[in-house]
C-alpha positions as CSV (number, residue, x, y, z in Angstrom):
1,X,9.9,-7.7,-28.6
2,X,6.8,-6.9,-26.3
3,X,6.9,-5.4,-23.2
4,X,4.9,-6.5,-20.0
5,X,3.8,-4.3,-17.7
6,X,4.7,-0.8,-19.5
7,X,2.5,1.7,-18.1
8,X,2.1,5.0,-19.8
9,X,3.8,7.6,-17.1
10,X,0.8,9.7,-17.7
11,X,-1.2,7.8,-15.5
12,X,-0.7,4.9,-12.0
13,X,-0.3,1.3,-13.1
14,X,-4.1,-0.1,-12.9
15,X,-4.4,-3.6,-11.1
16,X,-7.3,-6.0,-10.3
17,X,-6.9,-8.5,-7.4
18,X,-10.7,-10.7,-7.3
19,X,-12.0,-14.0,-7.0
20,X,-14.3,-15.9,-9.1
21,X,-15.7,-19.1,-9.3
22,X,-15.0,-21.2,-11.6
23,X,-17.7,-20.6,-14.6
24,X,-16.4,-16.7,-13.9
25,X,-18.6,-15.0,-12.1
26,X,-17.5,-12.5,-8.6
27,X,-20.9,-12.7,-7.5
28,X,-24.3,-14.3,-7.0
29,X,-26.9,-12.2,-9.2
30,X,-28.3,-10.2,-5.9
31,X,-24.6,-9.4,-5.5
32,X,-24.1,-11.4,-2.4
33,X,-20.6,-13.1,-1.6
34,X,-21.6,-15.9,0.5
35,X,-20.1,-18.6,-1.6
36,X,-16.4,-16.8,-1.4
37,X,-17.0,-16.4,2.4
38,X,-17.8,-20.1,2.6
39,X,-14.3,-21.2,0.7
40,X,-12.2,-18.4,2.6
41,X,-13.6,-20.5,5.3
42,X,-12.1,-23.7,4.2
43,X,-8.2,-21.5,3.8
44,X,-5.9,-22.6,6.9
45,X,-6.7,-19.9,9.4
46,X,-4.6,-16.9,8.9
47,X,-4.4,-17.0,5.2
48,X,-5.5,-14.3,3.2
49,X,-4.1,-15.5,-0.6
50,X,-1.9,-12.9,-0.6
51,X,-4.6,-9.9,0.0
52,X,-2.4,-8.1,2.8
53,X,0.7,-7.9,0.7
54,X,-0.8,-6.6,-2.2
55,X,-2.7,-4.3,-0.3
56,X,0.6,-3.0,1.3
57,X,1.9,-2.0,-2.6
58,X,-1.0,0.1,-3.3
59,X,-1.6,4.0,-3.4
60,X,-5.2,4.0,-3.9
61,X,-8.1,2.5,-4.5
62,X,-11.3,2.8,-7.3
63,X,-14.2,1.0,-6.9
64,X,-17.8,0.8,-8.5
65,X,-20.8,2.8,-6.5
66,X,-22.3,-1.4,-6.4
67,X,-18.9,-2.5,-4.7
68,X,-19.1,0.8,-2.4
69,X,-22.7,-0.4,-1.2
70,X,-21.5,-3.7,-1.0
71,X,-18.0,-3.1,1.3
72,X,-20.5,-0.7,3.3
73,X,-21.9,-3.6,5.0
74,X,-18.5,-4.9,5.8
75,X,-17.8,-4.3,10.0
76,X,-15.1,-3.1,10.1
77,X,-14.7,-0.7,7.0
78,X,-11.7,-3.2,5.2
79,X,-9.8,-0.1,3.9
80,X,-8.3,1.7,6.9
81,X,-7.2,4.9,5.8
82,X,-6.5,4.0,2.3
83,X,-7.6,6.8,-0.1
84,X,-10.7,5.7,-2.2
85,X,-12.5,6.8,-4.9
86,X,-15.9,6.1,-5.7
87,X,-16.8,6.0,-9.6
88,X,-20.4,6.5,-10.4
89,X,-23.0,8.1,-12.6
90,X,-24.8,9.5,-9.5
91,X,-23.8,13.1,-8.9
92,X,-24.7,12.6,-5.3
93,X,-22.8,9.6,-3.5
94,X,-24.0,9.3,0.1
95,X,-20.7,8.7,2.0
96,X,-20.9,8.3,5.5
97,X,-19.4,11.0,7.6
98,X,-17.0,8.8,9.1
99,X,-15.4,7.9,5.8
100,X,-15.1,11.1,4.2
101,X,-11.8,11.7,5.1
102,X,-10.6,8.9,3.3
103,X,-13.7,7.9,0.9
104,X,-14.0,10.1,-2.8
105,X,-16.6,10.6,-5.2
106,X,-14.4,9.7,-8.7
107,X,-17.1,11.0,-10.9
108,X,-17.3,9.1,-14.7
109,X,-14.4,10.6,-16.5
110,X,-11.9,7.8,-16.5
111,X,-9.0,9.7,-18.0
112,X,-9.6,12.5,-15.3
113,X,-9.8,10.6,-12.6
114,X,-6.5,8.7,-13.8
115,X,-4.6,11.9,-14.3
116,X,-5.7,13.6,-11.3
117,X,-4.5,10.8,-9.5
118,X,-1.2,10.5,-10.8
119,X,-0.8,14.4,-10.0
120,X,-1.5,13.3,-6.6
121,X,1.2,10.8,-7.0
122,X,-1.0,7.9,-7.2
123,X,1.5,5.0,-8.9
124,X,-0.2,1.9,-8.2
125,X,-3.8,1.9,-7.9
126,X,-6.2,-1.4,-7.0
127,X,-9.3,-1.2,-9.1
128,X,-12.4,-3.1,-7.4
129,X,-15.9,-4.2,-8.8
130,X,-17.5,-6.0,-11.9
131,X,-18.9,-3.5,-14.7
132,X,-15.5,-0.9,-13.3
133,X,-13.1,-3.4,-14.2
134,X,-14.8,-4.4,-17.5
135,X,-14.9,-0.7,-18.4
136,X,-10.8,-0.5,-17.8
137,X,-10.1,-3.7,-19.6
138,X,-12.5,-2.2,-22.8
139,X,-10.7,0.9,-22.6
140,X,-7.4,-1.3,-22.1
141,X,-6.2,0.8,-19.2
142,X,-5.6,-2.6,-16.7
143,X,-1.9,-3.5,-16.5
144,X,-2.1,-6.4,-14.3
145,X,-4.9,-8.8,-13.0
146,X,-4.6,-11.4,-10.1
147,X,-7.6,-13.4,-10.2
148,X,-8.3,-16.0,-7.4
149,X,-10.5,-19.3,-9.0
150,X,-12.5,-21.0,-6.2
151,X,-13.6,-24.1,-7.7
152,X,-17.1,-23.6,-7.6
153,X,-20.0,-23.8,-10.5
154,X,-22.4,-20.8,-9.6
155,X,-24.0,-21.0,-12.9
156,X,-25.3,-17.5,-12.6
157,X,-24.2,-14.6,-11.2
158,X,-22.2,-11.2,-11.8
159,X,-19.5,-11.7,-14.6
160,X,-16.0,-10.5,-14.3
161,X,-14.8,-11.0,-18.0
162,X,-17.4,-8.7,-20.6
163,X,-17.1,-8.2,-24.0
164,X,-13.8,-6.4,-25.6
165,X,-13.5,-4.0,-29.1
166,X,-9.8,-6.5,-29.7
167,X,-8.0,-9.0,-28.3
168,X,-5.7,-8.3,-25.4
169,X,-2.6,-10.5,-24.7
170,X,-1.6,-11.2,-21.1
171,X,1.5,-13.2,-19.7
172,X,1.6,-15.1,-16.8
173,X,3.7,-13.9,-14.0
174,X,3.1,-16.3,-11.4
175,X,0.3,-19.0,-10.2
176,X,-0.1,-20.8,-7.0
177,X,-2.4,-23.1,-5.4
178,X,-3.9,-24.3,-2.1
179,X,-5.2,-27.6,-0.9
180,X,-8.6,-26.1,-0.3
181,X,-8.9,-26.0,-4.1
182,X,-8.0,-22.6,-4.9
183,X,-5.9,-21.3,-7.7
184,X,-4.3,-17.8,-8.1
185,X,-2.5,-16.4,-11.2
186,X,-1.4,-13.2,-12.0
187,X,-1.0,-11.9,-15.9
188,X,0.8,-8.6,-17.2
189,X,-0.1,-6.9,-20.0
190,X,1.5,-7.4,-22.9
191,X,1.6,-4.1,-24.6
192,X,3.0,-3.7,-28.3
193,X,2.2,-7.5,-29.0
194,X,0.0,-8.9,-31.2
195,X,-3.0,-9.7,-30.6
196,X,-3.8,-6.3,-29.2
């Protein structure tokens, strides 16, 4: 019988929490977020879709050098003193002083970085930003994505979803809804289950 959610022990369970509009894309081609701004706008005040709670459950964070530059720009820095690591093909990452207590370099080296952390004792770990999370679902190393759907047509933009070398079969753990339009799921992945 398959298994949801059976992470190897050689490495933290790997989740992605994101929105996209509904044509799948997490950001405008220039990268900008203004349309997810405008329907967190629309949320009744205090809600954050669950954000705060699954940030609670998580050891670390990994995040694309483009999603770095972008939550640089956020006042206040969103992460507090979560530990975060920085994946890029830059050898030189310019983090500002203030977060380098806190804020990593994570080199390329997927594996490494994965190991390493679970050495550190790393067991669940948010993963944040476009072309990282397609890397992890080609590699088949994401063991749980929560995706928020704003029901919006951008038409163009920065995809989430990329291509895949297989198939990869997800169940549906939960799915909720607002009346501002929004939709959340959450899928495990189905390891040992055909389709791959």
């Amino acid at each position: 019988m398959p298994n949801a959610d059976t992470t190897p022990p050689s490495r933290p369970q790997v989740e992605v929490f994101i929105a996209t509009s509904l044509d799948g894309f997490i950001a405008r081609p220039d990268g900008s977020l203004d349309w997810l701004m405008q329907a967190q706008a629309t949320a009744p005040a205090g809600e954050d879709f669950g954000y705060a709670e699954f940030m609670a459950g998580v050891d670390a964070l990994v995040m694309g050098r483009k999603t770095f530059e972008t939550v640089l720009g956020f006042d206040p820095w969103p992460y507090g003193e979560l530990p975060v690591w920085v994946m890029s093909r830059q050898q030189r990452l310019a983090i500002p002083e203030t977060l380098r207590p806190h804020v990593q370099h994570g080199g390329t080296e997927v594996a490494a970085l994965l190991r390493q952390l679970a050495q550190q004792g790393v067991r669940r770990l948010y993963l944040d930003g476009g072309e990282l999370i397609q890397s992890f679902l080609f590699e088949d190393l994401v063991d749980r994505i929560t995706v928020t759907t704003v029901p919006l047509l951008l038409g163009q933009g920065r995809r989430l979803w990329g291509p895949l070398p297989a198939d990869r079969a997800w169940t549906l753990q939960a799915s909720r809804h607002w009346p501002c339009g929004l939709v959340q799921s959450c899928y495990a992945r189905l390891r040992n289950a055909s389709p791959q």
